[in-house]
Backbone as ProteinMPNN parsed JSONL, in Angstrom:
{"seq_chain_A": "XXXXXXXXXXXXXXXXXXXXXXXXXXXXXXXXXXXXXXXXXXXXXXXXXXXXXXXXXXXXXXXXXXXXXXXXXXXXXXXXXXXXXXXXXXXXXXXXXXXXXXXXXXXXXXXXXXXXXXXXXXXXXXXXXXXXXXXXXXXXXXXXXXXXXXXXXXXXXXXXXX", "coords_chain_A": {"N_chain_A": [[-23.207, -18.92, 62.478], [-22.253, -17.655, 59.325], [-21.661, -18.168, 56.0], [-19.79, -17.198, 54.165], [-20.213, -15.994, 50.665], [-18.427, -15.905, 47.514], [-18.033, -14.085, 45.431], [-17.535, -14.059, 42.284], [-16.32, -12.691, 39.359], [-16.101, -11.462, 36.332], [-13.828, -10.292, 33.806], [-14.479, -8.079, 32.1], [-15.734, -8.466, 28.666], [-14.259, -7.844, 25.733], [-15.221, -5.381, 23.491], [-14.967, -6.478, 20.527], [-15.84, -9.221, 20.672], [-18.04, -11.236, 20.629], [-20.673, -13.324, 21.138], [-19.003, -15.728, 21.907], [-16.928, -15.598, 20.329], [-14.399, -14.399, 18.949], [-13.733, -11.186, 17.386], [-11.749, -9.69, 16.712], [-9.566, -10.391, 15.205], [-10.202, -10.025, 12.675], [-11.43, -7.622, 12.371], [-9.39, -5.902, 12.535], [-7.731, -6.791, 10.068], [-9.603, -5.6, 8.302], [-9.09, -3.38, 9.321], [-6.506, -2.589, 8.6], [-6.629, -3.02, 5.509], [-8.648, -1.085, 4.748], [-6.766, 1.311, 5.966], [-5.063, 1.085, 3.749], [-6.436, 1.337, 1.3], [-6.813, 4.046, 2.215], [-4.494, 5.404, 1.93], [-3.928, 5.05, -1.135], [-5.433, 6.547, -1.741], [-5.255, 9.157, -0.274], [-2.48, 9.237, -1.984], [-3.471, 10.217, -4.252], [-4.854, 12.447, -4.054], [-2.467, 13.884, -3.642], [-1.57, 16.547, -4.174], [-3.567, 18.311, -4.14], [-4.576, 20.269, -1.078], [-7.094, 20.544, -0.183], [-8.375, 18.284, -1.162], [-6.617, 16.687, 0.256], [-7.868, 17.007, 2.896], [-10.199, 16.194, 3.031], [-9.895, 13.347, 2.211], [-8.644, 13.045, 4.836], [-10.276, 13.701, 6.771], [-12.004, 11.375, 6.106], [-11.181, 9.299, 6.302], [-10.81, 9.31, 9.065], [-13.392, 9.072, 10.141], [-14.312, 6.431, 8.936], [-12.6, 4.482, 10.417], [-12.623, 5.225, 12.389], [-15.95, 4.047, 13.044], [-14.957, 1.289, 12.072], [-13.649, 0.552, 14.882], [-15.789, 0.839, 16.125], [-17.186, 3.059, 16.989], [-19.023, 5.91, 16.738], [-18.796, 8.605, 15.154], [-19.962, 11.9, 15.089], [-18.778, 14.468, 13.903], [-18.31, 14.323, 11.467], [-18.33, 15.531, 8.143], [-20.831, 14.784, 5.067], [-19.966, 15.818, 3.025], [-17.184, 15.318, 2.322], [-17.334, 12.821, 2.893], [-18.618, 11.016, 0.509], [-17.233, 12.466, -1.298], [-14.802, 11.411, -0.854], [-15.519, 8.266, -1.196], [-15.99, 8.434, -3.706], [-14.217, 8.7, -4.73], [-12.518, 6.868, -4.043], [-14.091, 4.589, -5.774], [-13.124, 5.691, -8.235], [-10.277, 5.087, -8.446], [-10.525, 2.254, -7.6], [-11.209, 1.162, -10.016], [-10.483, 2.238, -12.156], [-7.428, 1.58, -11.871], [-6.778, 0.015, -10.638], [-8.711, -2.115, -11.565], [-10.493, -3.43, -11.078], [-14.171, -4.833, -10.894], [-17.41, -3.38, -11.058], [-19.052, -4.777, -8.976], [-17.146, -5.762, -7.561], [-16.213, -3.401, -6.517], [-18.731, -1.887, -5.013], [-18.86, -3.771, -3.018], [-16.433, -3.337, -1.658], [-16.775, -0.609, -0.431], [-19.089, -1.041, 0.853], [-18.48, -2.416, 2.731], [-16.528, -0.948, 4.436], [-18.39, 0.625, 5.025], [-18.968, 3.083, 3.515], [-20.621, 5.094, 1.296], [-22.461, 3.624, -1.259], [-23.316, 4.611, -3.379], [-22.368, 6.368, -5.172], [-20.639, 4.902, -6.612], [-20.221, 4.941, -10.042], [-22.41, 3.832, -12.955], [-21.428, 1.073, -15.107], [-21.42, 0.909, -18.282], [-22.898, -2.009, -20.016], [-21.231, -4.002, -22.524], [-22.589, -3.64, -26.158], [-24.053, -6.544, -27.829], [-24.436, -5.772, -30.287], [-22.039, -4.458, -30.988], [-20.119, -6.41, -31.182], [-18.172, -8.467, -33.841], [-19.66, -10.502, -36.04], [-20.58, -14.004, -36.201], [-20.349, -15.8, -37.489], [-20.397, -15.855, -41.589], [-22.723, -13.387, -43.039], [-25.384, -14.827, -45.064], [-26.802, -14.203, -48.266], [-30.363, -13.389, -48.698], [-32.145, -15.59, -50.862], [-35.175, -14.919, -52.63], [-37.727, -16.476, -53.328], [-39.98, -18.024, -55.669], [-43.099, -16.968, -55.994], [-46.03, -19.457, -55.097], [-48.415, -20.009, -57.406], [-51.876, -20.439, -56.902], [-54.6, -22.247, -57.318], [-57.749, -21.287, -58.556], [-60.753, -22.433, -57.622], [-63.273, -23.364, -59.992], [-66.037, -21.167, -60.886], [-69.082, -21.824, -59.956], [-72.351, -22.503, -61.554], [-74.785, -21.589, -59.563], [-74.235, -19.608, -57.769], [-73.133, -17.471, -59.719], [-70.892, -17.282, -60.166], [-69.764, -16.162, -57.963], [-68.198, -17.437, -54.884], [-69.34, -16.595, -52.291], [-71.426, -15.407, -52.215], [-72.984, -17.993, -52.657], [-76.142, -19.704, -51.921], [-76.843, -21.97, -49.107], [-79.081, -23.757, -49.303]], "CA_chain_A": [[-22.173, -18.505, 61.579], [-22.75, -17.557, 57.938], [-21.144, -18.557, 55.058], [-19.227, -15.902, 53.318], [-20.04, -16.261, 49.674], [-17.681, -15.857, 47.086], [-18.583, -13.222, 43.896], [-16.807, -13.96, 41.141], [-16.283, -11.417, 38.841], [-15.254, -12.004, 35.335], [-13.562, -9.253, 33.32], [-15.278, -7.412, 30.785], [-15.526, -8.901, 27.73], [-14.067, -6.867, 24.739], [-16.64, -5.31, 22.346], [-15.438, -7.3, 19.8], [-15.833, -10.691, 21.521], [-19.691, -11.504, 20.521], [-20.866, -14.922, 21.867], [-17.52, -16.115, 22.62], [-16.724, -15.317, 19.329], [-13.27, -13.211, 18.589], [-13.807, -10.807, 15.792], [-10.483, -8.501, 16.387], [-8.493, -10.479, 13.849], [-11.391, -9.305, 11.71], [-11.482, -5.998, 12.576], [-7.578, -5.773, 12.537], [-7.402, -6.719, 8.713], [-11.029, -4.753, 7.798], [-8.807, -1.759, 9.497], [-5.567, -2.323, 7.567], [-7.834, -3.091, 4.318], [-8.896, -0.001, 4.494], [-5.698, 1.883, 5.784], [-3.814, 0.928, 2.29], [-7.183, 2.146, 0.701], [-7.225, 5.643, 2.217], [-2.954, 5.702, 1.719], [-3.627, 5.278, -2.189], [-6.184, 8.098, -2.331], [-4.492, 10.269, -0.312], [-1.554, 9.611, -3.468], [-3.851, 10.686, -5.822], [-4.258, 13.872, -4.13], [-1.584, 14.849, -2.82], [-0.735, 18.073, -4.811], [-4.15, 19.266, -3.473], [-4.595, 20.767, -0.137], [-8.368, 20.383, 0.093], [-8.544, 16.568, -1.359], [-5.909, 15.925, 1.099], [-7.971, 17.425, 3.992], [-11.194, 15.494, 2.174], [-9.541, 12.018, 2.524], [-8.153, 12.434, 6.587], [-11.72, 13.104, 7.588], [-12.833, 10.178, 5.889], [-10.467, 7.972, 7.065], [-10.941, 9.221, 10.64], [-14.744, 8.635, 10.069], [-14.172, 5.011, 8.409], [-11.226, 3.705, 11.353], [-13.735, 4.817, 14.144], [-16.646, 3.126, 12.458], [-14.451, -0.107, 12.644], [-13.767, 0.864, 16.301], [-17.409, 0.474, 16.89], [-17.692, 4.501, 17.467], [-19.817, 6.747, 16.057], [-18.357, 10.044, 15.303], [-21.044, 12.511, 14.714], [-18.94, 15.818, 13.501], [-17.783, 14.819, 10.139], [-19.252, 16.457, 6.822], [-20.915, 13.958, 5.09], [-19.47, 15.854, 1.711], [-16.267, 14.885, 2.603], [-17.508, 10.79, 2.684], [-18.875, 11.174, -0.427], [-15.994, 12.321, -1.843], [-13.618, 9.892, -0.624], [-15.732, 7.278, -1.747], [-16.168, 8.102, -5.635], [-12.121, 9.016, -5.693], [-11.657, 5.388, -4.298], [-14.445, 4.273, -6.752], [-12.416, 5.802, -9.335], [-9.108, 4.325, -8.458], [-10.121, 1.046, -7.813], [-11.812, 1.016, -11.209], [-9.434, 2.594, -13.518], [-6.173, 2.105, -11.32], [-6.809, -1.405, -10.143], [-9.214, -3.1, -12.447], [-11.729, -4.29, -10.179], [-15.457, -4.837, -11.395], [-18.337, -3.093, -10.688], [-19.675, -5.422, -7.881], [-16.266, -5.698, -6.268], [-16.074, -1.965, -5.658], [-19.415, -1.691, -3.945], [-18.509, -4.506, -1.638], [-15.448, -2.993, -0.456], [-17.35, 0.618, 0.029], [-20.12, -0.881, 1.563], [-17.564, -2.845, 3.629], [-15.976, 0.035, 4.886], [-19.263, 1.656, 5.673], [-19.024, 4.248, 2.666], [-22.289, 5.035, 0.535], [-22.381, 3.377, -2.671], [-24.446, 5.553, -4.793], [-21.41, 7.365, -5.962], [-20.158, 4.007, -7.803], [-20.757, 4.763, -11.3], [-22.666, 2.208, -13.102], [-20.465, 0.56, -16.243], [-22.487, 0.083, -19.515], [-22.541, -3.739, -20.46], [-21.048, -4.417, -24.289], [-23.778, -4.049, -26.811], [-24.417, -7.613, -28.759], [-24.209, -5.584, -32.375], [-21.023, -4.095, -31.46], [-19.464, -7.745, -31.353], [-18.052, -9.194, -34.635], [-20.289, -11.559, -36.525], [-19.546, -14.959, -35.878], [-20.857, -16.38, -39.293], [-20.843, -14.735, -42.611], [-24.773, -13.314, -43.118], [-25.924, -15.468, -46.281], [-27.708, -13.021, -48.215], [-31.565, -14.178, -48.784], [-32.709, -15.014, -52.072], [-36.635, -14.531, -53.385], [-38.01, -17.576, -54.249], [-41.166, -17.357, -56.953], [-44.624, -17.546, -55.061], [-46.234, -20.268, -55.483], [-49.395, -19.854, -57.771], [-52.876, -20.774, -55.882], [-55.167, -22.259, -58.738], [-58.786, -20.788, -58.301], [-61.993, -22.82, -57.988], [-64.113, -23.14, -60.957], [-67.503, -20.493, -60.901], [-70.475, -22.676, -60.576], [-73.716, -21.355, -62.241], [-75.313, -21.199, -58.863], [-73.957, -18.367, -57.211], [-72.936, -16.853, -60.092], [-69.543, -16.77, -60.136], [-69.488, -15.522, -56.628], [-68.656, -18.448, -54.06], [-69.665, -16.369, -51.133], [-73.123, -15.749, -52.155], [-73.751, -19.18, -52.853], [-77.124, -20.53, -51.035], [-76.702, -23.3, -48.71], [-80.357, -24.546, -49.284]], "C_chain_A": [[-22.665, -18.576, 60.15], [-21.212, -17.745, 57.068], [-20.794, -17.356, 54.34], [-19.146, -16.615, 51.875], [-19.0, -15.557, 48.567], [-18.04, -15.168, 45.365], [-17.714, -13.648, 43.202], [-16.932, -13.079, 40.018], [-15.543, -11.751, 37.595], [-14.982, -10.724, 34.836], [-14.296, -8.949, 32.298], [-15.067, -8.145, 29.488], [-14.701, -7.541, 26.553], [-15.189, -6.393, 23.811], [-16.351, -6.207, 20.911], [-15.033, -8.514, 19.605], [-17.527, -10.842, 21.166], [-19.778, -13.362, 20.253], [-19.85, -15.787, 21.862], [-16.999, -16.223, 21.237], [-15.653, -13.893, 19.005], [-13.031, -12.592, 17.483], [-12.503, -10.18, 15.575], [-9.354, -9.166, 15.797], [-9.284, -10.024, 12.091], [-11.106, -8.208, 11.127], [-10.52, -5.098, 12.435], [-7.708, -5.592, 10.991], [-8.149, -5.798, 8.411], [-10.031, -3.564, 7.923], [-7.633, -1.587, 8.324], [-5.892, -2.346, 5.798], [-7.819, -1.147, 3.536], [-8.394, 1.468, 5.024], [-4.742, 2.17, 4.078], [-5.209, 1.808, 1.478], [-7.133, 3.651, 0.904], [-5.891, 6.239, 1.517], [-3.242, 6.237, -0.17], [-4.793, 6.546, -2.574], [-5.616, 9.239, -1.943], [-2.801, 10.65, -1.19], [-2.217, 9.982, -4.152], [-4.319, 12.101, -5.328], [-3.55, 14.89, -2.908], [-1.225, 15.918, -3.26], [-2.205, 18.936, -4.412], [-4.679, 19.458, -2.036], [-6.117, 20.533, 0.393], [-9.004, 18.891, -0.221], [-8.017, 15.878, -0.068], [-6.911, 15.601, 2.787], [-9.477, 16.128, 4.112], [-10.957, 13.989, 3.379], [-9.228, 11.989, 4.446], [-9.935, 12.562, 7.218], [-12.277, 12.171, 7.46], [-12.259, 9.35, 6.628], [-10.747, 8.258, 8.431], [-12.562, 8.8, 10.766], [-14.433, 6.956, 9.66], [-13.792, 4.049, 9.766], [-12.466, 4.119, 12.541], [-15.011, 4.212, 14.081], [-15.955, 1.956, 13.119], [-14.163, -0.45, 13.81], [-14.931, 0.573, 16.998], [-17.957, 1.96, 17.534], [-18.553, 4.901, 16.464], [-19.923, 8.146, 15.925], [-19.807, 10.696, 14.66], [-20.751, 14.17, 13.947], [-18.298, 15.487, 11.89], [-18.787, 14.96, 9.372], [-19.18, 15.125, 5.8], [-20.204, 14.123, 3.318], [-18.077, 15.304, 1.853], [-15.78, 13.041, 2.443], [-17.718, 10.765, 1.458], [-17.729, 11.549, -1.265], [-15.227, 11.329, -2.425], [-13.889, 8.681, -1.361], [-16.127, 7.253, -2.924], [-14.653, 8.631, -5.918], [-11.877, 7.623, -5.194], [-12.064, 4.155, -5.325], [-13.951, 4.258, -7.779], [-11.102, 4.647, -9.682], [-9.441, 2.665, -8.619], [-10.767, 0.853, -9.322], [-11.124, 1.167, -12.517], [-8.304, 2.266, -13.204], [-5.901, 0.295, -11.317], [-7.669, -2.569, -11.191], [-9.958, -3.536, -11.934], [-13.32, -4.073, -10.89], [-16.327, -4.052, -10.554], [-19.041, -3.777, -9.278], [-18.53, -5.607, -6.614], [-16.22, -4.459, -5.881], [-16.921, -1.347, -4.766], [-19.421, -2.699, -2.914], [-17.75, -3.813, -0.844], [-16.305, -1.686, 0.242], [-17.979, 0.279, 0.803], [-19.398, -1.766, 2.886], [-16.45, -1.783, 4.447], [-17.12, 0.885, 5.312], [-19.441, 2.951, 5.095], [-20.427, 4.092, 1.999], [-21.235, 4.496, -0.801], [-22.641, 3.762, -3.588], [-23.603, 6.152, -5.746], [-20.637, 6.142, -7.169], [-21.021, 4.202, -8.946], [-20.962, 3.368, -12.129], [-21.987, 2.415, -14.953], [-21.405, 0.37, -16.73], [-22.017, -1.067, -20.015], [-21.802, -3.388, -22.306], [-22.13, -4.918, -24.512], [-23.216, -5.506, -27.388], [-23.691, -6.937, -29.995], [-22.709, -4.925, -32.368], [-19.913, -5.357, -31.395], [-19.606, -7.857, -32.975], [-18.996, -10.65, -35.119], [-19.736, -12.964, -36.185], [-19.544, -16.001, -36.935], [-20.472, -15.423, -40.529], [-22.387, -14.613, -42.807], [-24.701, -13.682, -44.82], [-26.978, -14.617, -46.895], [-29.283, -13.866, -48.545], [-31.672, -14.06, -50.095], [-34.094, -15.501, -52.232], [-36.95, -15.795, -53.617], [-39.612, -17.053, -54.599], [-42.102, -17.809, -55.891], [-45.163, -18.72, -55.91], [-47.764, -19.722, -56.095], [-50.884, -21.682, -57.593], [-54.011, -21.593, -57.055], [-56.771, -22.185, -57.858], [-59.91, -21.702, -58.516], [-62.656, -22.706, -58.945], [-65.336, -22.374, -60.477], [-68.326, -21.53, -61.036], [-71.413, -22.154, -61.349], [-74.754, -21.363, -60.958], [-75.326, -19.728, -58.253], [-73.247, -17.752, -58.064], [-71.529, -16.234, -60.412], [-68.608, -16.276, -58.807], [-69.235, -16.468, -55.545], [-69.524, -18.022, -52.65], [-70.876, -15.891, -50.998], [-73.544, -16.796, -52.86], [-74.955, -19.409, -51.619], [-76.603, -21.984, -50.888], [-77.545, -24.453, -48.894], [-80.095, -25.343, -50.771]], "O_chain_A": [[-23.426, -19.479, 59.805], [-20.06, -17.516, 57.439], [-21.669, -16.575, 53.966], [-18.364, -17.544, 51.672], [-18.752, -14.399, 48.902], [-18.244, -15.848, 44.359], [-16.67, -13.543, 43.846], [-18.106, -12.742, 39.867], [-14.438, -12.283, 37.694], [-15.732, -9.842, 35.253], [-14.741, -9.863, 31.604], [-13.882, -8.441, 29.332], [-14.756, -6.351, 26.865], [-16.041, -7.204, 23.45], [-17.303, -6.602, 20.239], [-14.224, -8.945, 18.783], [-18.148, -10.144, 21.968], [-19.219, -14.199, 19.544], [-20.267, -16.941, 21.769], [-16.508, -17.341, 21.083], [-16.013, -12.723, 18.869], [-12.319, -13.076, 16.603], [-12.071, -10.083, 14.426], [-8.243, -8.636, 15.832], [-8.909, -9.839, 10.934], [-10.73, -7.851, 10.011], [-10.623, -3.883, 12.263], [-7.79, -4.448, 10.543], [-7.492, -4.795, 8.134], [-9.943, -2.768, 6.989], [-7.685, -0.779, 7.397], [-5.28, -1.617, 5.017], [-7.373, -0.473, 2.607], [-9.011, 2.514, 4.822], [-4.095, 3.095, 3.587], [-4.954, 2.941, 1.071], [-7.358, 4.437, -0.017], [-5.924, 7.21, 0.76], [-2.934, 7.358, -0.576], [-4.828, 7.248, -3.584], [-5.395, 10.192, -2.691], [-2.149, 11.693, -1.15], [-1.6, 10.283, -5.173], [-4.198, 13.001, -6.16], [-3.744, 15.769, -2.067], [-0.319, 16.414, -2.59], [-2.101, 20.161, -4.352], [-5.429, 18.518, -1.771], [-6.19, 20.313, 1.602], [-9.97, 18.435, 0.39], [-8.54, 14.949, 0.549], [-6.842, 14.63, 3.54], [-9.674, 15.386, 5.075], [-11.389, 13.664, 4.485], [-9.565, 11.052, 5.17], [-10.573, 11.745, 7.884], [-13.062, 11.781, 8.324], [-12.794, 8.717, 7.538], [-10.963, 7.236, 9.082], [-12.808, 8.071, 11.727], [-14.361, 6.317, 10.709], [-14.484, 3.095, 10.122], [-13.016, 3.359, 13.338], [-15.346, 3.741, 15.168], [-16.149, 1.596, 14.28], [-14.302, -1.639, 14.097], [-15.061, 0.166, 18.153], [-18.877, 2.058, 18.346], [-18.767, 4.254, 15.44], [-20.829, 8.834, 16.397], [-20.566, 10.088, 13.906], [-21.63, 14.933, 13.545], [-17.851, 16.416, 11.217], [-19.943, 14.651, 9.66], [-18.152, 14.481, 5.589], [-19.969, 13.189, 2.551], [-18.036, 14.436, 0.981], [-14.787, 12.375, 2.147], [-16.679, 10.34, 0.953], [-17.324, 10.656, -2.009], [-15.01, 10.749, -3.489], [-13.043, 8.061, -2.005], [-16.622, 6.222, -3.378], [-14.108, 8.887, -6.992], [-11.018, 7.019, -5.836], [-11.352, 3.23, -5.715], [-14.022, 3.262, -8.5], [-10.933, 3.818, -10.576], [-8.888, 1.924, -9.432], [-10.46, -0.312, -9.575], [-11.163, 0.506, -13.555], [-7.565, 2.511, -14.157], [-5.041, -0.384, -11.877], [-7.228, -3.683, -11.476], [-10.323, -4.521, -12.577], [-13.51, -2.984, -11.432], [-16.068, -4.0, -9.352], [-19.598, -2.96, -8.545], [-18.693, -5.62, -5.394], [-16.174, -4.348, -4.656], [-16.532, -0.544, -3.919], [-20.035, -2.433, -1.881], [-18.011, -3.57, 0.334], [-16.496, -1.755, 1.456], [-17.888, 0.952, 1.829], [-19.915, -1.667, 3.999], [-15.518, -2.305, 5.06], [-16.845, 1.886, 5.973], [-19.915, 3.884, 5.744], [-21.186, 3.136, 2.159], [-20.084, 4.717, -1.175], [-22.265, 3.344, -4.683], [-23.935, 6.428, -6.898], [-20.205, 6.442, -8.282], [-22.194, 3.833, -9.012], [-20.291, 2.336, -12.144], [-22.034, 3.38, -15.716], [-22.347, -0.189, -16.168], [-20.862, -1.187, -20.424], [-22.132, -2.429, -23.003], [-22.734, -5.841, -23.965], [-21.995, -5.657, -27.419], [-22.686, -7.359, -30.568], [-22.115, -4.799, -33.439], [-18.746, -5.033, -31.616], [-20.65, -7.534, -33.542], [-18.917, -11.707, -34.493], [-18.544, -13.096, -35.908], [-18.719, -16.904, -37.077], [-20.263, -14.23, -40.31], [-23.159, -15.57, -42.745], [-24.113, -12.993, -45.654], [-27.962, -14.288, -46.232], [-29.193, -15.091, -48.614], [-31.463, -13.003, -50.692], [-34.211, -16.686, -51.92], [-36.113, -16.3, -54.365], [-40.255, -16.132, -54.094], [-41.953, -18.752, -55.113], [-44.87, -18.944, -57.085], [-48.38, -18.996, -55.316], [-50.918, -22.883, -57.859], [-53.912, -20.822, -58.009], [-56.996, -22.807, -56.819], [-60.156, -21.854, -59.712], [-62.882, -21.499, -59.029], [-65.836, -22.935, -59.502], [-68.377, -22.166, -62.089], [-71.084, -21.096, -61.885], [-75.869, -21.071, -61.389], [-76.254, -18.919, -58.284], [-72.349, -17.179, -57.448], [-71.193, -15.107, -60.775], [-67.401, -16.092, -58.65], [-70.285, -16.495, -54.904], [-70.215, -18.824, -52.023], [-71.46, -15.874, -49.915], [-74.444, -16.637, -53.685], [-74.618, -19.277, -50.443], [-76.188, -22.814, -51.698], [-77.229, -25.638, -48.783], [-80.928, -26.143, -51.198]]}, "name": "protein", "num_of_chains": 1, "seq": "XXXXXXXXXXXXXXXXXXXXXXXXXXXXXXXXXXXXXXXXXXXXXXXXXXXXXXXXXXXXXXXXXXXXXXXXXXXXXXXXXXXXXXXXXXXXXXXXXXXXXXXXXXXXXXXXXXXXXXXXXXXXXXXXXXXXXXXXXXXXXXXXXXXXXXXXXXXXXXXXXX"}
C-alpha cells in the first residue's frame, strides 16, 4: 500500500505582494496621487478638445504603469505633453520647487526633461547689507634711496663683488 501524498497548493500570490511584502496600499495612494494630478490638468484644458484627448492617454498610460502593465500603443507626444502642463501647474498653480516636481513626474513614471530649470537669485540683485564705505587714497609712502658709492659709479647693479 502506498501512501497518498498530499500537494498543497498555495494561491497565487498578488503581483504586488514582493517577499511577503504588501505594496497595494502603496500602489492604491501612488494611483489616487496621481488621479487628482491628471483631474487638475484635465481643468486646465478643458475648453480644448485636443489637450483634453492629450491628458486621457496619459493618464491611461500612467494608471497601467502603476498596474504593473506595459501599454505599448500610446504616442509618446502625448506623455510629454502631459508632463510639462503638470510641470507647469504644479509650479505656478501650486508652488512646489523645482526638485519636488521631478520627484512626483519621475514618480509617476513621466520623463523629466520637460521640467524647466528655475534660475537661482543673483547675489548683486540682493540689497546691500552694509552701507559701502567709500575708499580713501592714502599718500605713498616715500622709499629713501641708497647713497651712490664711488665704486660702481652710481650704479648699484654694476658694482664688482671682488
Amino acid at each position: 500500500m502506498s501512501k497518498q501524498s498530499k500537494k498543497t497548493t498555495r494561491p497565487a500570490a498578488h503581483p504586488w505582494v514582493i517577499d511577503g511584502i504588501d505594496y497595494g496600499p502603496a500602489i492604491a495612494a501612488a494611483g489616487d496621487l496621481a488621479a487628482w494630478a491628471f483631474e487638475l490638468a484635465a481643468t486646465d484644458v478643458a475648453d480644448w478638445p485636443e489637450g483634453r484627448r492629450r491628458v486621457r492617454n496619459a493618464r491611461r498610460y500612467v494608471l497601467a504603469r502603476l498596474r504593473g502593465k506595459h501599454p505599448r500603443s500610446t504616442p509618446f507626444e502625448d506623455v510629454l505633453f502631459t508632463a510639462g502642463l503638470l510641470a507647469r501647474i504644479f509650479e505656478a498653480d501650486i508652488g512646489l520647487g523645482m526638485s519636488d516636481v521631478v520627484g512626483i513626474l519621475d514618480d509617476f513614471g513621466l520623463p523629466t526633461e520637460v521640467v524647466p530649470l528655475w534660475p537661482r537669485a543673483q547675489r548683486q540683485a540682493n540689497a546691500p547689507r552694509r552701507p559701502i564705505a567709500p575708499l580713501r587714497p592714502r599718500p605713498a609712502a616715500a622709499i629713501a634711496l641708497p647713497e651712490p658709492c664711488e665704486e660702481c659709479g652710481g650704479f648699484p647693479r654694476f658694482r664688482n663683488a671682488a
